[in-house]
C-alpha positions in Angstrom: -108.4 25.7 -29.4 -111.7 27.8 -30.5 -111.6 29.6 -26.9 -107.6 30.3 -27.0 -108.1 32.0 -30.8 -111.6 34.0 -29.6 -109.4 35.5 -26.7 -106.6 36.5 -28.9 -109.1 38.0 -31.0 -110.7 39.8 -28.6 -107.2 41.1 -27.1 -106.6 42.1 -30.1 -110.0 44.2 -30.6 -109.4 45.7 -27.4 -106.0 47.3 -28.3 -106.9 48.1 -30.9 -110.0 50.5 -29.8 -108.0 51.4 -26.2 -106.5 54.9 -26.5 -103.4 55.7 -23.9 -103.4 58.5 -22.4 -100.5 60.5 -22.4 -99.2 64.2 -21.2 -97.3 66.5 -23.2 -95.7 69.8 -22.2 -98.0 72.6 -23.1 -97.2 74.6 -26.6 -96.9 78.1 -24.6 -98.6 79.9 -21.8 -101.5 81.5 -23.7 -102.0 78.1 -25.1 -105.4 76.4 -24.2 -105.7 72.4 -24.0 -108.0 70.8 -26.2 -109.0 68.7 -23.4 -107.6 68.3 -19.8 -104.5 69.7 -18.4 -102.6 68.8 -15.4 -99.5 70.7 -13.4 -96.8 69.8 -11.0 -95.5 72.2 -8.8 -92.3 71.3 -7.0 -90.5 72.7 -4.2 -86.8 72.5 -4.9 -84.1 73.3 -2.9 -84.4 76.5 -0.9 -80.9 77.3 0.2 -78.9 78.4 -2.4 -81.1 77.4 -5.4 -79.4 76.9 -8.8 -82.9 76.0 -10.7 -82.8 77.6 -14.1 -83.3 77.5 -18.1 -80.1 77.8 -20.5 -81.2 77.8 -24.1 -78.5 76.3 -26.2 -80.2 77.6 -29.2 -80.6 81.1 -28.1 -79.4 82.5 -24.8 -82.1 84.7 -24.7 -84.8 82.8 -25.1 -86.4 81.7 -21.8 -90.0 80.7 -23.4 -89.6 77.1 -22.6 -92.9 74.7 -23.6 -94.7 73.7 -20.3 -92.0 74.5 -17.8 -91.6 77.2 -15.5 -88.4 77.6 -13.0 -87.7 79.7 -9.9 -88.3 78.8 -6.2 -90.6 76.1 -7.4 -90.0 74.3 -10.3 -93.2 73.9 -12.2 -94.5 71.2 -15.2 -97.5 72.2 -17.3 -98.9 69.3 -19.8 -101.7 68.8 -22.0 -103.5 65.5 -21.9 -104.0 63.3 -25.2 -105.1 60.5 -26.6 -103.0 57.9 -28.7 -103.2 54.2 -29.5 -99.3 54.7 -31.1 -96.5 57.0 -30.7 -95.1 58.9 -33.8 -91.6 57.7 -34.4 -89.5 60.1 -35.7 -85.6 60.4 -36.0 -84.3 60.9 -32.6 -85.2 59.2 -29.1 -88.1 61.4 -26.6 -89.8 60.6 -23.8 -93.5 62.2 -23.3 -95.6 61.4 -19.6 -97.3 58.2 -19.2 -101.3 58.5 -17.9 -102.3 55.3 -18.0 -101.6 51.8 -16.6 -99.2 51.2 -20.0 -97.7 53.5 -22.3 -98.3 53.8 -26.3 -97.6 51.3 -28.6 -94.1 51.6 -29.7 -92.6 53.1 -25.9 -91.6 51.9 -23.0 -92.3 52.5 -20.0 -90.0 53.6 -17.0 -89.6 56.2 -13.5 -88.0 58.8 -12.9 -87.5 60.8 -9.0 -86.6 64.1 -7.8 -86.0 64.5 -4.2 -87.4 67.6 -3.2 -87.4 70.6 -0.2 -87.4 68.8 3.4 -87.9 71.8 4.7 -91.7 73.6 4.9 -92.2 71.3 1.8 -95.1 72.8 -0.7 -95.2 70.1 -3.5 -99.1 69.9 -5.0 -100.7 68.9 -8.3 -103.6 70.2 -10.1 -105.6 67.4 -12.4 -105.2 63.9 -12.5 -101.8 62.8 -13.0 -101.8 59.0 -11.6 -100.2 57.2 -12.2 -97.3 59.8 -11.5 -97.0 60.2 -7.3 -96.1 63.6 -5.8 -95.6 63.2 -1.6 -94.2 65.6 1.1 -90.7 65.6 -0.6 -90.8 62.5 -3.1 -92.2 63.6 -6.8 -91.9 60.2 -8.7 -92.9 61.0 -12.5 -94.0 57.9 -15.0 -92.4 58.3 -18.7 -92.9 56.7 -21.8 -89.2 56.4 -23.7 -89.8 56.5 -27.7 -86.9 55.3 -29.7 -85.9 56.5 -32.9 -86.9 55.2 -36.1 -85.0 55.2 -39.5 -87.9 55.0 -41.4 -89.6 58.2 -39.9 -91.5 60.5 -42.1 -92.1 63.6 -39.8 -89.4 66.1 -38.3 -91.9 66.1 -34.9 -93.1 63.7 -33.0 -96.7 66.0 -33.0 -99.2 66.5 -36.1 -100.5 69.9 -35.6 -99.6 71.6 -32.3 -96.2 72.5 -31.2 -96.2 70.7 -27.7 -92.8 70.6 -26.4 -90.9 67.1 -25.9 -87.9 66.1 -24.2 -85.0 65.1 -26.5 -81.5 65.9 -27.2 -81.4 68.5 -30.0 -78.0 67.2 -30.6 -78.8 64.0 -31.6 -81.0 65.3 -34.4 -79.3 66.0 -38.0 -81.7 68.8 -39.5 -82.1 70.9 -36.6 -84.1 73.8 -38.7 -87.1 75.0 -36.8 -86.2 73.2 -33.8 -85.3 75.0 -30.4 -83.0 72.9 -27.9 -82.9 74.1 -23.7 -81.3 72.5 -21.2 -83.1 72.7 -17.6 -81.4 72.4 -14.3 -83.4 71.2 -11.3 -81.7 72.2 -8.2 -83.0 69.4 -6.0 -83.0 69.2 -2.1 -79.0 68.8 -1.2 -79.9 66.6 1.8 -80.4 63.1 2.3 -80.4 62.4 -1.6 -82.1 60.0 -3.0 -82.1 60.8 -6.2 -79.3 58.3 -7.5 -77.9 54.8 -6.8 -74.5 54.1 -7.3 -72.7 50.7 -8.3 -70.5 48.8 -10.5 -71.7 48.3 -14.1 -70.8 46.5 -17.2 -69.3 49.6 -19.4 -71.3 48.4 -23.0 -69.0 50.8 -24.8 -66.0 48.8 -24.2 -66.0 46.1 -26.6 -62.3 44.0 -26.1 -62.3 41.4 -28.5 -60.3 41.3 -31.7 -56.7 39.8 -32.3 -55.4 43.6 -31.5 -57.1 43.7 -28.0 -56.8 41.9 -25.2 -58.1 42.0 -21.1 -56.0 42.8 -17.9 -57.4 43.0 -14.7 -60.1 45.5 -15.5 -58.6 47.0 -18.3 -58.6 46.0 -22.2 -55.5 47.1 -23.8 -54.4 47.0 -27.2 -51.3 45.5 -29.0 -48.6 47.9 -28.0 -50.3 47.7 -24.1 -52.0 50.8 -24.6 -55.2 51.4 -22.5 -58.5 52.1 -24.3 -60.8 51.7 -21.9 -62.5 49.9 -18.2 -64.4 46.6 -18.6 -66.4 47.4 -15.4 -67.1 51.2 -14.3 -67.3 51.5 -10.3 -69.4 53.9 -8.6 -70.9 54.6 -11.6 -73.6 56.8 -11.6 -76.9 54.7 -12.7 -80.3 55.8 -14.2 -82.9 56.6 -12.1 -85.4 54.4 -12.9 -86.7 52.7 -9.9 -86.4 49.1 -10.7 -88.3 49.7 -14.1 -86.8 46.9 -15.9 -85.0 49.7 -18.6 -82.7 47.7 -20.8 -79.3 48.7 -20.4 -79.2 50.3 -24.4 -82.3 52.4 -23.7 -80.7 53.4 -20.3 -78.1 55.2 -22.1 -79.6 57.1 -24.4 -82.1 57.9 -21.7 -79.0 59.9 -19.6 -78.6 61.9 -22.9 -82.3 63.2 -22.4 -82.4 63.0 -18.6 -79.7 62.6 -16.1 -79.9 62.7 -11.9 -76.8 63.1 -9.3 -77.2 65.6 -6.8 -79.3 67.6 -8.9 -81.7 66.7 -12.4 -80.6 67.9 -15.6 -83.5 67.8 -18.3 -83.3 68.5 -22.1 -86.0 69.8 -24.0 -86.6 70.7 -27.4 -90.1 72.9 -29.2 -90.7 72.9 -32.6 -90.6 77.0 -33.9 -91.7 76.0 -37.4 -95.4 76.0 -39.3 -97.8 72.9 -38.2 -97.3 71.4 -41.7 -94.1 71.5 -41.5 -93.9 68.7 -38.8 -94.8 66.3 -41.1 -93.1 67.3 -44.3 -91.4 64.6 -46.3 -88.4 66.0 -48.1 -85.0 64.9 -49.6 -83.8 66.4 -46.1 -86.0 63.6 -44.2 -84.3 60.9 -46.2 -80.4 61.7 -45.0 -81.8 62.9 -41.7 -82.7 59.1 -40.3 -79.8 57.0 -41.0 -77.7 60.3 -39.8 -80.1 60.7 -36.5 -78.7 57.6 -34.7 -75.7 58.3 -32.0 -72.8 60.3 -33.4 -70.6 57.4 -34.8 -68.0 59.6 -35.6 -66.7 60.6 -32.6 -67.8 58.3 -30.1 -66.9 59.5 -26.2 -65.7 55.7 -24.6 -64.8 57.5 -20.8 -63.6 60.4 -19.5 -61.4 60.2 -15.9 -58.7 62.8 -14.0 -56.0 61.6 -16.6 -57.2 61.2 -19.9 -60.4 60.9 -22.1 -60.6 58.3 -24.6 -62.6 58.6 -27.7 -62.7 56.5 -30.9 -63.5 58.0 -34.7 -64.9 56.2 -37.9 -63.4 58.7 -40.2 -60.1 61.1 -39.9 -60.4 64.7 -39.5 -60.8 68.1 -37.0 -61.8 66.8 -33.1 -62.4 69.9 -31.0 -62.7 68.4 -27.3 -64.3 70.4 -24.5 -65.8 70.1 -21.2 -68.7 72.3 -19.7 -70.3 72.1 -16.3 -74.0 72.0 -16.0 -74.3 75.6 -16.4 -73.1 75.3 -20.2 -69.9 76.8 -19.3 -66.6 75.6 -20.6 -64.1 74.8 -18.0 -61.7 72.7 -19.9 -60.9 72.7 -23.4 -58.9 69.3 -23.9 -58.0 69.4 -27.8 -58.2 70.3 -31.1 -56.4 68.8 -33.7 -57.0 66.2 -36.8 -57.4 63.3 -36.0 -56.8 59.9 -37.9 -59.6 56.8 -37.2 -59.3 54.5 -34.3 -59.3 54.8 -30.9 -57.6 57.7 -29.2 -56.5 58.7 -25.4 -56.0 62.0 -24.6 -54.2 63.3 -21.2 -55.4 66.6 -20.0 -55.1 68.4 -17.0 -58.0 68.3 -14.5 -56.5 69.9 -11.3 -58.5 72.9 -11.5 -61.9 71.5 -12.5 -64.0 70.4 -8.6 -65.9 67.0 -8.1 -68.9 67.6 -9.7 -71.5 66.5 -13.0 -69.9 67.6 -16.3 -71.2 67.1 -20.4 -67.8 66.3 -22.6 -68.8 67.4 -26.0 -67.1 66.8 -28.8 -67.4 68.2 -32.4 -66.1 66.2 -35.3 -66.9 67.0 -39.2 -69.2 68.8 -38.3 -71.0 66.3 -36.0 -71.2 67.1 -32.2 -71.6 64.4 -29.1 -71.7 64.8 -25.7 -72.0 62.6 -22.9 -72.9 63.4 -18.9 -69.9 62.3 -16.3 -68.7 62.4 -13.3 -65.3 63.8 -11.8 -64.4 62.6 -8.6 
């Protein structure tokens, strides 16, 4: 019993003193690590490439933290040290460096598959346990969930590093700048997805006013609301990670892969102090910073989209493609609670990756799918 105590104590002492290493993207160009820096170059698709940087705080703005598109697609981080993550109000993911990521994350994979063709991927730096071959960049990511009881705005205490996140799933959004990335990956021989059938969590059909058919749960009147199981469903890239399925899905609203990688990514533009800054604004911000409740997206198909509100009011409906474009608006109109099925016409919109977004009281979600 003496030995089995000393060696929790001494697991214990060893956490405690182990820093993890961990990379995040690099405040700006002119920026200058503290310590070491690494870089990923990656040669994407070279016929007809689509790589690029939409700011969907400012379309002007093209001075994205650590990342640099073109021909190449190119990842600049700074290396620290940290026993813990910083919780804050919304869900990022910084790179893992080590054999295990902070405590408070979890670990997971994530692939791009690159140019076939003349392939010039490299690396500068040491950035095991991340693997970059001929055509294969496999990066390693630490997921860190939000936190109700966060005290800072930023998941960084004195530099403006940049972090993937969803800028949409944050409720004070002063000083913070949102872009969404496009990787155009090699359009042959994917292997950047895996598709399946898959338990659809956001179909609940229980209740004395629902009940299952076949595939389907229906209400009282016989009405669809939504599929039990979703087929050829699009699944996270996570290369047998072990990613719990609620994690997974608030993962695709940071990163997503199909035939190409869609990345968000968010920089803080305010002062260093600011970061941490307890205010009254702090105190709505984290029960508000979970998933919009209020217009919750349940599935999107060629006939109809079917969404479910907590409260009544104005629903505007849209749907963009990965450029940020809309090519659908589906409705706008009030709105009472419950769940709702809308038809809409989808005969000129292709096969493809879309983002349905809607905004409800003044609350916006959006949600990656796939039209086939």
């Amino acid at each position: 019993m003496k030995n089995k105590y000393l060696v929790m104590t001494l697991a214990c002492a060893m956490s405690m003193s182990y820093a993890t290493r961990i990379g995040v993207l690099k405040r700006d160009a002119s920026y200058k690590c503290p310590g070491e820096q690494v870089y990923f170059d990656l040669d994407v698709e070279d016929s007809d490439n689509d790589t690029k940087i939409i700011s969907l705080s400012d379309p002007n703005d093209r001075t994205i933290p650590g990342i640099a598109l073109g021909g190449h697609a190119t990842f600049t981080y700074c290396v620290i040290n940290s026993n813990e993550m910083l919780p804050v109000s919304y869900d990022y993911v910084v790179l893992r460096m080590d054999n295990s990521c902070p405590s408070g994350a979890t670990a997971f994979s994530f692939t791009h598959d690159t140019e076939n063709k003349k392939n010039r991927n490299s690396v500068q730096g040491n950035v095991s346990p991340s693997v970059i071959n001929r055509d294969i960049a496999t990066f390693e990511y630490c997921f860190v969930p939000k936190s109700s009881n966060a005290t800072a705005k930023y998941p960084f205490k004195n530099v403006q590093y940049g972090v993937f996140a969803n800028r949409d799933d944050i409720a004070n959004k002063n000083n913070i700048k949102h872009y969404y990335i496009k990787i155009d990956d090699e359009d042959d021989r994917k292997r950047t997805r895996h598709l399946g059938m898959v338990r659809n969590d956001d179909c609940q059909c229980y209740g004395a006013n629902r009940y299952v058919r076949g595939n389907e749960c229906r209400n009282a009147n016989g009405s669809f609301i939504c599929n039990i199981w979703e087929d050829q469903t699009v699944m996270w890239n996570h290369n047998d990670s072990n990613i719990p399925g609620e994690i997974e899905n608030r993962l695709s609203r940071i990163m997503v892969s199909d035939l190409n990688t869609l990345y968000n990514v968010i920089k803080w533009t305010g002062s260093s102090s600011g970061m941490l800054a307890k205010s009254a604004d702090d105190a709505i911000e984290a029960p508000m910073a979970a998933m919009p409740t209020s217009a919750a997206i349940r599935g999107l198909d060629r006939s109809a989209i079917t969404i479910e509100l907590e409260s009544a009011g104005d629903a505007k409906i849209s749907v963009m493609n990965v450029n940020g474009a809309v090519v659908a608006n589906i409705a706008q109109e009030n709105l009472m609670p419950g769940v709702h099925q809308i038809k809409w016409n989808s005969g000129i919109v292709p096969n493809g990756l879309y983002i349905v977004k809607i905004v409800h009281n003044g609350l916006i979600n959006s949600k990656s799918v796939i039209l086939k």
